[in-house]
C-alpha positions, 0 to 999 in steps of 0.5 A: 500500500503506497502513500496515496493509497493510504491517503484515499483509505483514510479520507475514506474512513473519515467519511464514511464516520463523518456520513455514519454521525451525522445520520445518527444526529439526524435520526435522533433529532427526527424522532425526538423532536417534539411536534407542535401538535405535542405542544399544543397538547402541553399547554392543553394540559397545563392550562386545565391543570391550572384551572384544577389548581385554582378551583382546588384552592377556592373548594380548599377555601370554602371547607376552612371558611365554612368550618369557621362557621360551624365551629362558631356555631357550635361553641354558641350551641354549646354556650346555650346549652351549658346555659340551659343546663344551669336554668335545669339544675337551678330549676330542680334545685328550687323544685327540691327546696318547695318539696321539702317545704311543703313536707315540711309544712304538712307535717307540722 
């Protein structure tokens, strides 16, 4: 094998990697490529996932508000029926007390 030879075999080989490279980078980026139909779809999806989002924080906001209420609500029932208990416990006191003095006033 003569220099030249060598030459034209080497320029060969460099080229067929040189050709074998750049139709792998060309494969990979054709079947990578994101497609605008696919971007399309991205923001599809992102925007509905915003809107879950938002009205995940209005349900959110509702249940803490609405609990607010009820809580309110049941520490006023609560108020009023601790009351009310009272008003039971002074009324039996006082039923005892004109029991026990009509017994006693009859027995005299």
């Amino acid at each position: 094998m003569n220099r030249m030879q060598f030459v034209l075999v080497t320029a060969l080989v460099l080229f067929v990697a040189f050709a074998l490279g750049w139709f792998t980078n060309w494969l990979i980026h054709r079947f990578t490529r994101v497609r605008q139909q696919d971007l399309g779809e991205l923001d599809n999806m992102a925007q509905a996932l915003h809107e879950a989002e938002e009205i995940r924080d209005q349900a959110i906001t509702y249940v803490e508000t609405r609990e607010r209420d009820l809580t309110a609500r049941i520490k006023q029932l609560e108020a009023e029926v601790d009351a009310a208990m009272a008003g039971v416990r002074e009324a039996r006191a006082e039923a005892e007390y004109y029991r026990g003095q009509m017994q006693g006033g009859t027995q005299q």
